[in-house]
VEXLUMDREN-159431 format. One line per field, with one value per residue (C-alpha): residue number from 1; y, z, x. Coordinates in nm, 4 decimals. Example, Ala and Ser with C-alpha at 12.3 -4.5 7.8 and 13.67 -1.06 7.14 Angstrom:
REM VEXLUMDREN-159431
papa	c(1_2)
py	c(-0.4500_-0.1060)
pz	c(0.7800_0.7140)
px	c(1.2300_1.3670)
***
This chain:
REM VEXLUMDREN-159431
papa	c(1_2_3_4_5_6_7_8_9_10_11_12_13_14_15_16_17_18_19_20_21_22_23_24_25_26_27_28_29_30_31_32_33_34_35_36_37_38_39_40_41_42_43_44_45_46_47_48_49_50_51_52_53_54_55_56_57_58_59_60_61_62_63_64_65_66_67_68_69_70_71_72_73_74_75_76_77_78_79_80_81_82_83_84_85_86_87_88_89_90_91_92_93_94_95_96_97_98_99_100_101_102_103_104_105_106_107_108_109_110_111_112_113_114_115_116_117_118_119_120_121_122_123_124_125_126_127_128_129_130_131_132_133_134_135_136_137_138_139_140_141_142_143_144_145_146_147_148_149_150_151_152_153_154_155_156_157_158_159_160_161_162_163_164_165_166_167_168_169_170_171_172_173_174_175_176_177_178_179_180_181_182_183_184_185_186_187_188_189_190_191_192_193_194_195_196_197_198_199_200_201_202_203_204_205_206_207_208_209_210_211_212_213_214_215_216_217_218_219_220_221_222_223_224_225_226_227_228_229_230_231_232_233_234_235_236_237_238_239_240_241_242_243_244_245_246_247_248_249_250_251_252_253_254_255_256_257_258_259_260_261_262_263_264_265_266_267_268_269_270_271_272_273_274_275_276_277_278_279_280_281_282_283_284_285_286_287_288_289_290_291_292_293_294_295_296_297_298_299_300_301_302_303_304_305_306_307_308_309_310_311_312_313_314_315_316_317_318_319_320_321_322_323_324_325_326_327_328_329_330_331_332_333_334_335_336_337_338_339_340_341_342_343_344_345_346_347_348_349_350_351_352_353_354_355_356_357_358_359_360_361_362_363_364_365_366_367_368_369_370_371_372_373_374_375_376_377_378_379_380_381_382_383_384_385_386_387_388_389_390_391_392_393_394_395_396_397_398_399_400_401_402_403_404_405_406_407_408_409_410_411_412_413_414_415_416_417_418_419_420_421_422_423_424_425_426_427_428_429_430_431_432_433_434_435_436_437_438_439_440_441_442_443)
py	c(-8.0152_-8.1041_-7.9632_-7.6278_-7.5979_-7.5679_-7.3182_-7.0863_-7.0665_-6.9812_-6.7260_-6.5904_-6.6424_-6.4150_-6.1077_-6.0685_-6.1330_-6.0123_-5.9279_-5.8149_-5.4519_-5.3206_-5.1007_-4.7264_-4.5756_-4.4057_-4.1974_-4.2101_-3.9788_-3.7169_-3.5426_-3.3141_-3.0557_-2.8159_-2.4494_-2.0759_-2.0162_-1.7859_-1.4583_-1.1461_-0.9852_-1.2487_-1.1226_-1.2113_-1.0790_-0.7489_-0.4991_-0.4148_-0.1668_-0.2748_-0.6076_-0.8327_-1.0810_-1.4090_-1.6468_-1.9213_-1.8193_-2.1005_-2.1521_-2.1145_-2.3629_-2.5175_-2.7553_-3.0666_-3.1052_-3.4748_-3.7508_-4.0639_-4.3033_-3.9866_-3.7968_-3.4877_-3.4330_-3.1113_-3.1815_-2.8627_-2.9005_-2.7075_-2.5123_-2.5575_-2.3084_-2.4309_-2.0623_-2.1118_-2.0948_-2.4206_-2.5652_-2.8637_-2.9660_-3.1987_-3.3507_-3.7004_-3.8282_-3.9022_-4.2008_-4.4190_-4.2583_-4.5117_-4.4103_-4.2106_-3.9975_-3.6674_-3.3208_-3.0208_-2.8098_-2.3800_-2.1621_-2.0223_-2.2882_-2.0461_-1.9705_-2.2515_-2.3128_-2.6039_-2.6468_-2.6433_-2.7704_-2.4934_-2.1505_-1.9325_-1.7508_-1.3964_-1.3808_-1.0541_-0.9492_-0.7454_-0.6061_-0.3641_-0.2349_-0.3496_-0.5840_-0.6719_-0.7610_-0.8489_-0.9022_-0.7867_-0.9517_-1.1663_-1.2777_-1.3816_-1.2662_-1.4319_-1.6923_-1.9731_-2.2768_-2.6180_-2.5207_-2.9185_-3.1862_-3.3300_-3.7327_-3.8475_-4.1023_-4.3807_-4.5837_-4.8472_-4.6564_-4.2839_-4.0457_-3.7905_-3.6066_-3.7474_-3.5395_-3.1393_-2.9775_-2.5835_-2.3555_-2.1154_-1.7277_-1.7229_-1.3223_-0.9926_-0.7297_-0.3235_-0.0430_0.2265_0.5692_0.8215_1.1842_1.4428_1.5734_1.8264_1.5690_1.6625_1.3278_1.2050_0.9603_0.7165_0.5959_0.3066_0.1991_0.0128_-0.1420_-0.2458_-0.3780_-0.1259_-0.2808_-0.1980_-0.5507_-0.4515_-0.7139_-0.5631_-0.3489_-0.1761_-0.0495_0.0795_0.0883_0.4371_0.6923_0.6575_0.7727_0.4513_0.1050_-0.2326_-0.4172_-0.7857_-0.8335_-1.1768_-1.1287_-0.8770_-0.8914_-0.5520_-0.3146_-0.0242_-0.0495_0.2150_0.3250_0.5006_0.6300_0.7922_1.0917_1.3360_1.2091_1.2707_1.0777_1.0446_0.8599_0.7292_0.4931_0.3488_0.1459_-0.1738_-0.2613_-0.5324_-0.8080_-0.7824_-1.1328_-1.3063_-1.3199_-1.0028_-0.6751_-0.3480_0.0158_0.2561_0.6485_0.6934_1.0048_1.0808_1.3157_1.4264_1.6024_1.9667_1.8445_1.8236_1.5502_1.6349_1.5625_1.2856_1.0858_1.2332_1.3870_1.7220_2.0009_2.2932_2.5297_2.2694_2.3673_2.0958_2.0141_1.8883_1.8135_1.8672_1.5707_1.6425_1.3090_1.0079_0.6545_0.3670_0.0966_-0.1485_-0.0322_0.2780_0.0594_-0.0004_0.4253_0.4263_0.4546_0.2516_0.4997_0.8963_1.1419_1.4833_1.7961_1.9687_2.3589_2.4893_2.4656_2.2715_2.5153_2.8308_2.7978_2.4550_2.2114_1.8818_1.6806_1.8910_2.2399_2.4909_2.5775_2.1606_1.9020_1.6910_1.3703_1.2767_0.9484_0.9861_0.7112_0.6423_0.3732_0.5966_0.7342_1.0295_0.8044_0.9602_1.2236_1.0695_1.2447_1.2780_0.8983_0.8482_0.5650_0.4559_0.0751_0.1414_0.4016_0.2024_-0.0278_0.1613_0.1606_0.1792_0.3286_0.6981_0.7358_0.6137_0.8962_1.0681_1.4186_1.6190_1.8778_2.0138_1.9658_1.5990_1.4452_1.2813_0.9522_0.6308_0.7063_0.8033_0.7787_0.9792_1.3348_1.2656_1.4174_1.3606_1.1736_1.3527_1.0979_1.1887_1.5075_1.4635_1.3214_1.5185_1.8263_1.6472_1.5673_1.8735_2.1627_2.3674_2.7082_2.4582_2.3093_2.5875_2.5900_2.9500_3.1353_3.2071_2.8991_2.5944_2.3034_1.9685_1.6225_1.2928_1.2196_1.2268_1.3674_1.2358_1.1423_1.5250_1.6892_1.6649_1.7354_2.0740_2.1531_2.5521_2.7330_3.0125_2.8180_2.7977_2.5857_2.2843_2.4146_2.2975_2.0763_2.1556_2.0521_2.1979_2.0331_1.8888_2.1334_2.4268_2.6331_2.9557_3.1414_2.9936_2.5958_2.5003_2.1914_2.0986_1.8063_1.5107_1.1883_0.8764_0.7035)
pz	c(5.1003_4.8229_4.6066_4.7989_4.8499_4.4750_4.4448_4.6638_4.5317_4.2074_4.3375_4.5259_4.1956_4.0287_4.2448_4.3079_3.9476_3.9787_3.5898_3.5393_3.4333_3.2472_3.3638_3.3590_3.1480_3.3242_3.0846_2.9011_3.1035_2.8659_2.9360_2.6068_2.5220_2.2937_2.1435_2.0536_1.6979_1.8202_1.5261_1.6398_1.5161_1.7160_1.9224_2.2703_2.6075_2.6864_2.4341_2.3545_2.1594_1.8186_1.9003_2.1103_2.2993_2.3799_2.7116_2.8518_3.2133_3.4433_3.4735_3.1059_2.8994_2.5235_2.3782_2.2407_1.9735_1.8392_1.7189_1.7676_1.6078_1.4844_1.8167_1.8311_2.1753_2.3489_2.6068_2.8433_2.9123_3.1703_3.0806_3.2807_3.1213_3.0848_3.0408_2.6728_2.4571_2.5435_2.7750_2.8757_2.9042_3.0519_3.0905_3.0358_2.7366_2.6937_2.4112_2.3727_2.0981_1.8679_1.8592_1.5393_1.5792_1.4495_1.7208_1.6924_1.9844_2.0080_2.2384_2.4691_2.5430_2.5966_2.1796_2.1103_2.0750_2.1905_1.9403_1.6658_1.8083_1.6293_1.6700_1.7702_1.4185_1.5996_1.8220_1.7199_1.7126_2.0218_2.1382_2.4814_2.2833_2.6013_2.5488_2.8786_3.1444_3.1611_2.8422_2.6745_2.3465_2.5840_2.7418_2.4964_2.2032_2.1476_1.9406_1.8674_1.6415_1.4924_1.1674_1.0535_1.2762_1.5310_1.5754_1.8933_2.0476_2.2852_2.4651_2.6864_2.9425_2.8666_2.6377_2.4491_2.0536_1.8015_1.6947_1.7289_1.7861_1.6932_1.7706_1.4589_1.5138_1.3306_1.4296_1.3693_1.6808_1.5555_1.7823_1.6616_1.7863_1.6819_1.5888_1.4172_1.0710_1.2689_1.4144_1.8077_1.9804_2.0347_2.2454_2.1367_2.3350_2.0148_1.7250_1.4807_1.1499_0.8603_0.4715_0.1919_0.1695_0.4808_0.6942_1.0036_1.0578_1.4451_1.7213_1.9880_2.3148_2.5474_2.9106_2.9232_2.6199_2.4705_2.2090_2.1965_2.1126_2.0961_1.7927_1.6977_1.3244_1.1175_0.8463_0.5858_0.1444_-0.0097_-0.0329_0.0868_0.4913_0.6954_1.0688_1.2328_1.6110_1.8248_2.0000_2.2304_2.1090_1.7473_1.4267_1.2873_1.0012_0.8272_0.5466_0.4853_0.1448_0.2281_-0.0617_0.0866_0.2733_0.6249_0.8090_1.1205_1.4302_1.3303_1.4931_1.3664_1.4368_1.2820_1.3568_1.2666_1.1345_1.1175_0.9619_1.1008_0.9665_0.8479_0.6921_0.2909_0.0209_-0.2112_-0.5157_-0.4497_-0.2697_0.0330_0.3769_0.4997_0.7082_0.5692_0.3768_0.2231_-0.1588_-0.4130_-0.1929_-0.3666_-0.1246_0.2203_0.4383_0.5815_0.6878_0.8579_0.8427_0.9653_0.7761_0.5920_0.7620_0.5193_0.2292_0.0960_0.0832_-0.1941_0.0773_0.3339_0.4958_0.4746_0.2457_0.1038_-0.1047_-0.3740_-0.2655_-0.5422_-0.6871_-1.0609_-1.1743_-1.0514_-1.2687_-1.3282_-1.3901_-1.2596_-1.5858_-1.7593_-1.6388_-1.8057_-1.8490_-1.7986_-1.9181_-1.6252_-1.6795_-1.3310_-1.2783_-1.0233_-0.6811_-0.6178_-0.3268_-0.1149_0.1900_0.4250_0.7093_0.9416_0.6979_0.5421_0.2047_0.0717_-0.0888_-0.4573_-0.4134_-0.7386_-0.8182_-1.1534_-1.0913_-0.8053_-0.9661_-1.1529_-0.8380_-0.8288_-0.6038_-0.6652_-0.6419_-1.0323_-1.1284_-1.3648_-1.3491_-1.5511_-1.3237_-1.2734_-1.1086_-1.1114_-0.9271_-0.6417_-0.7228_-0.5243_-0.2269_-0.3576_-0.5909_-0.8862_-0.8662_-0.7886_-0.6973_-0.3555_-0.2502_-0.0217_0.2713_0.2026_0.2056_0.5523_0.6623_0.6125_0.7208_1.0503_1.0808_0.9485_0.9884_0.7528_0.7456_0.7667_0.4094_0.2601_0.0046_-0.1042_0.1094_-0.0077_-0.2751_-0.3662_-0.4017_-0.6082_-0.4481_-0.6500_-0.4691_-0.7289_-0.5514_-0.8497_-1.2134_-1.3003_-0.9593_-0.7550_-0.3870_-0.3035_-0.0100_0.0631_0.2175_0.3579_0.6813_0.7727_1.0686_0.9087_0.5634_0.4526_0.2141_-0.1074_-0.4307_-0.8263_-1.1125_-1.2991_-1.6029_-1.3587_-1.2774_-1.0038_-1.1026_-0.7596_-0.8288_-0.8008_-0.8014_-0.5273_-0.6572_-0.3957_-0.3280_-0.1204_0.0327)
px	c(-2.0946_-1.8435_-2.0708_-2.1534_-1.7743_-1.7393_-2.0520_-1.9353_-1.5792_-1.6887_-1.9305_-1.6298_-1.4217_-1.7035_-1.7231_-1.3729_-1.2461_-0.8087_-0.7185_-0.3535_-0.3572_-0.0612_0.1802_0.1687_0.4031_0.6507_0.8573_1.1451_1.4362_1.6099_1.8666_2.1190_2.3145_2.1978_2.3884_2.2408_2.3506_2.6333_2.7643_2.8691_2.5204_2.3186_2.0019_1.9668_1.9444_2.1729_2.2665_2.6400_2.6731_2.5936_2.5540_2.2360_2.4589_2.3271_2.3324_2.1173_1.9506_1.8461_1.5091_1.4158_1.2521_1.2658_0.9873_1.0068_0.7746_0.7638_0.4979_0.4523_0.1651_0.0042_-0.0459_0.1846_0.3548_0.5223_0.7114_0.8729_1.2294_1.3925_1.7418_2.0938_2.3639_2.6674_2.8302_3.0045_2.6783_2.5531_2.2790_2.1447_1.8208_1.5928_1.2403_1.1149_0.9414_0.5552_0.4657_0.7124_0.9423_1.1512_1.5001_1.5344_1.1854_1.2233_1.2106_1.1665_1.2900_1.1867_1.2768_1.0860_0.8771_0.6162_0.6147_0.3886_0.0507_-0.1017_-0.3386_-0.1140_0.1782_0.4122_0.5256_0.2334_0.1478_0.0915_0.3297_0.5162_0.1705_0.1339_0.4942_0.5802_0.9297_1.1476_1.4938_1.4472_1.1930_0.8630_0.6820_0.9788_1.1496_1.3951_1.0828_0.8513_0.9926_1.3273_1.2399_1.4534_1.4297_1.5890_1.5425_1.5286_1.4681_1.6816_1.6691_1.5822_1.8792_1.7158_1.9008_1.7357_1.5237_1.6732_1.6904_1.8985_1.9588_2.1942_2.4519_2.4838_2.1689_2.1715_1.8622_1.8667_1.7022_1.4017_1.3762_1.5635_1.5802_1.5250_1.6197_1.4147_1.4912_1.1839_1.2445_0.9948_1.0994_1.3313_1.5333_1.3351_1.3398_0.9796_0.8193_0.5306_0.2317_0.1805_0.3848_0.3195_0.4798_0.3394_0.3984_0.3453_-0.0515_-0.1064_-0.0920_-0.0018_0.3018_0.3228_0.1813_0.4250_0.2111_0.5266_0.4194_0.5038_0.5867_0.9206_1.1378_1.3087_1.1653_1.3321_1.0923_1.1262_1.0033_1.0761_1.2848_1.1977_1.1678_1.2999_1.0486_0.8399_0.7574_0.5609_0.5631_0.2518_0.3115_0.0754_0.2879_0.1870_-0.2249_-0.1683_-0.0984_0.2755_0.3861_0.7103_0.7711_1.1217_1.2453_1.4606_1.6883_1.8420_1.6136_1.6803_1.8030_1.6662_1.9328_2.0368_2.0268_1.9347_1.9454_1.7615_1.6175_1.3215_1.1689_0.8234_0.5901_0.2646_-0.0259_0.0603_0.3885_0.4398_0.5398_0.8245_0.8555_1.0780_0.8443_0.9973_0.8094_0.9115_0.8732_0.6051_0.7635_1.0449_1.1571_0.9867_0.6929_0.3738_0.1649_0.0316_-0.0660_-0.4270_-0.4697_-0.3537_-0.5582_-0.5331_-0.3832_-0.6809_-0.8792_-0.9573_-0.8245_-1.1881_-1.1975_-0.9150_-0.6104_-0.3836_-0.1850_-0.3085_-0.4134_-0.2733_-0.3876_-0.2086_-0.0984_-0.2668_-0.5862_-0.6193_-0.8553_-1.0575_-1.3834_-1.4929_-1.7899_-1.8180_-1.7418_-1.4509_-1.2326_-1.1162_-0.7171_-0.6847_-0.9402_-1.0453_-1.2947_-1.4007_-1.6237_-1.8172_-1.7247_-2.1041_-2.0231_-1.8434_-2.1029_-2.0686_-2.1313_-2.3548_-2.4681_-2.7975_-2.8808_-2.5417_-2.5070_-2.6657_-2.8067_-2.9299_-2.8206_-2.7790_-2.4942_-2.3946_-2.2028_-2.0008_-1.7866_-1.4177_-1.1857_-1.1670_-0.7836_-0.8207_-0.9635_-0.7086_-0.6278_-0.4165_-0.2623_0.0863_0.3435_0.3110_0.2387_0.5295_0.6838_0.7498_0.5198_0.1459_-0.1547_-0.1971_-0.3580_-0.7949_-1.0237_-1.1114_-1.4441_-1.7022_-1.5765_-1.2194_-1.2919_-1.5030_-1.1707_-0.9283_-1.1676_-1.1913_-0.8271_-0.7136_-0.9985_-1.1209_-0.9256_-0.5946_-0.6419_-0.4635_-0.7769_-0.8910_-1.1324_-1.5366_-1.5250_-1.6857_-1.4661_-1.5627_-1.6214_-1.6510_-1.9442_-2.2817_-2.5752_-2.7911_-2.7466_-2.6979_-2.5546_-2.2490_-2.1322_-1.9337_-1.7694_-1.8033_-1.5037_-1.7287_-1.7741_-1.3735_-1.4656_-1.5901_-1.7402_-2.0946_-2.2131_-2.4169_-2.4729_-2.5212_-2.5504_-2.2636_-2.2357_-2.3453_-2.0402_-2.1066_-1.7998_-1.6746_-1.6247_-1.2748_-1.0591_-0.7947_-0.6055_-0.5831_-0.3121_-0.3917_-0.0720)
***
């Protein structure tokens, strides 16, 4: 019995084995007081005149971004305003942190990615152009950031920052007012900005047309920036030069004027109304961005007012001598036929905008290309854009592409159609008495 006793106490023993399990973490408690980076320029909520004035609302949230024993941890904490440019915040801590661990806290909360556990790297990618409300830059947009790390203070069983902890802007705020070249205020349906290559650094979709957009951009290098707006279902464009880098927590207002297609380039680089003294050129179309970049442009292109010559073959012209190479990789995209296709030739590419022309006036500075001639695509462009009988090229001619047909003919667009011309081609040393040249500029 003795023996039994023992048996069946370590069966029991067995099947009902107790082990100690450790305790679950609870948290560390964290409670501190953190401050907007307060100047008289600073970006925030409400607009006051020149100024974006800053304040905490309740209810908001900052993240704290921190690592321990390689494993990266955000934490939400929520936001109590104290009313003088402070908050505090609170949440509890995840890990374990040793006093001394390095945070970094952004606001919103709602600017980082998970995955990555930083700012979100498109976030002024997609913009509504509203201070205020939903999905506007108070929202989502006004972005917030220690710009080194704070150091983590623990105490026992809670948790707060050492020292005084400053959230820096890491964004500038525009106010762009739009206006056609005749100062008429006009509303977009999109807007977007982009760097002088063409990267699109921002798209604003406004729930409803408007004349005036509220823009958050990071901070800006000097340089050549451009603006392309849809308004009233066509394409408007504007390009501004920044000589002095623009600064994040700052606020800027700017009006912006833009040019559409039917308006001229001056000789200064400038855009203008039709009909301006010193224009150049006439802008016949309006791209979009890189994504015509491979078709020797970012932005648009324009045609001279004149022609460069009235009688000319493909390889020279008389009155000015013109070498043109021919662009052999350039296709009329749904127009079979009209590509040379011969390997040999086809790699000779290069962007056609290289092709030099001697033709005066000069061509305008700052903004443009040299004077080309202009592909068969471009030329399908800007005939689609534009029309025909609005070129401003001369009636009952033939007009020169780059485009080869074969090793010894080119593409000509005819002006006898004045809807949308028609395609032909001669050979390059043929000349009808009617083959002109209409000098081209890509921007």
């Amino acid at each position: 019995m003795a023996a039994l006793a023992l048996m069946t106490a370590a069966c029991s023993n067995d099947d009902n084995d107790l082990t100690q399990q450790p305790a679950k973490a609870e948290g560390i408690p964290f409670t501190a007081t953190i401050s907007l980076d307060q100047s008289a320029t600073t970006r925030a909520l409400t607009e006051n005149g020149t100024t974006i004035e800053a304040t905490w609302a309740t209810g908001e949230k900052v993240a704290l971004i921190y690592t321990v024993s390689a494993t990266t941890y955000v934490k939400e904490a929520e936001v109590t305003p104290q009313g003088d440019g402070t908050a505090t915040i609170s949440t509890t801590l995840e890990g374990s942190p040793a006093d001394d661990t390095d945070v970094t806290i952004v606001y919103p909360a709602s600017a980082v990615d998970g995955t990555t556990k930083d700012v979100k790297t498109n976030l002024l990618a997609s913009q509504n152009g509203l201070l205020t409300g939903t999905g506007s830059i108070a929202e989502k947009y006004e972005l917030r950031k220690t710009t080194t790390p704070a150091k983590l203070k623990i105490d026992g069983t809670t948790a707060s920052l050492k020292g005084t902890v400053t959230l820096t802007n890491l964004i500038a705020i525009f106010k762009f007012t739009l206006q056609d070249l005749s100062a008429a205020a006009k509303s977009a349906t999109e807007f977007k900005v982009s760097a002088n290559s063409g990267y699109v650094i921002t798209t604003v979709t406004p729930g409803s047309a408007s004349d005036v957009l509220y823009v958050a951009l990071p901070a800006m290098g000097d340089g050549t920036y451009w603006f392309n707006a849809t308004i009233d279902s066509k394409p408007y464009i504007a390009k501004a030069t920044i000589a002095t880098a623009t600064v994040a927590g700052k606020y800027y207002q700017t009006t912006v004027k833009m040019a559409t297609i039917g308006d001229v380039i001056l000789a200064n680089g400038k855009f203008a109304v039709a009909g301006t003294d010193g224009a150049r050129a006439k802008i016949c179309y309006l791209g979009s961005e890189t994504a015509e970049a491979a078709n020797g442009f970012n932005h648009g292109l324009a045609l001279a007012l004149n022609d460069a010559s009235t009688s000319c073959q493909w390889s020279t012209s008389t009155g000015n001598v013109h070498t043109y190479k021919a662009d052999h990789s350039y296709s009329f995209a749904s127009e079979s036929g009209l590509q040379y296709n011969d390997a040999t030739h086809n790699s000779e590419f290069y962007p056609a905008f290289k092709a030099a022309i001697t033709y005066s006036p000069a061509a305008p500075t700052v903004c443009c290309s040299s004077w080309f001639l202009a592909s068969g695509y471009q030329w399908k462009q800007m005939i689609g854009a534009t029309g025909l009988n609005n070129l401003g090229l001369t009636g009952n001619a033939y007009y020169w592409s780059s485009t080869e047909r074969t090793n010894g003919s080119a593409w000509i667009i005819s002006t006898f159609d004045v809807d949308w011309g028609s395609w032909s081609s001669i050979d390059k040393d043929g000349d009808s008495g009617l083959s002109r040249v209409r000098a081209c500029l890509a921007f």
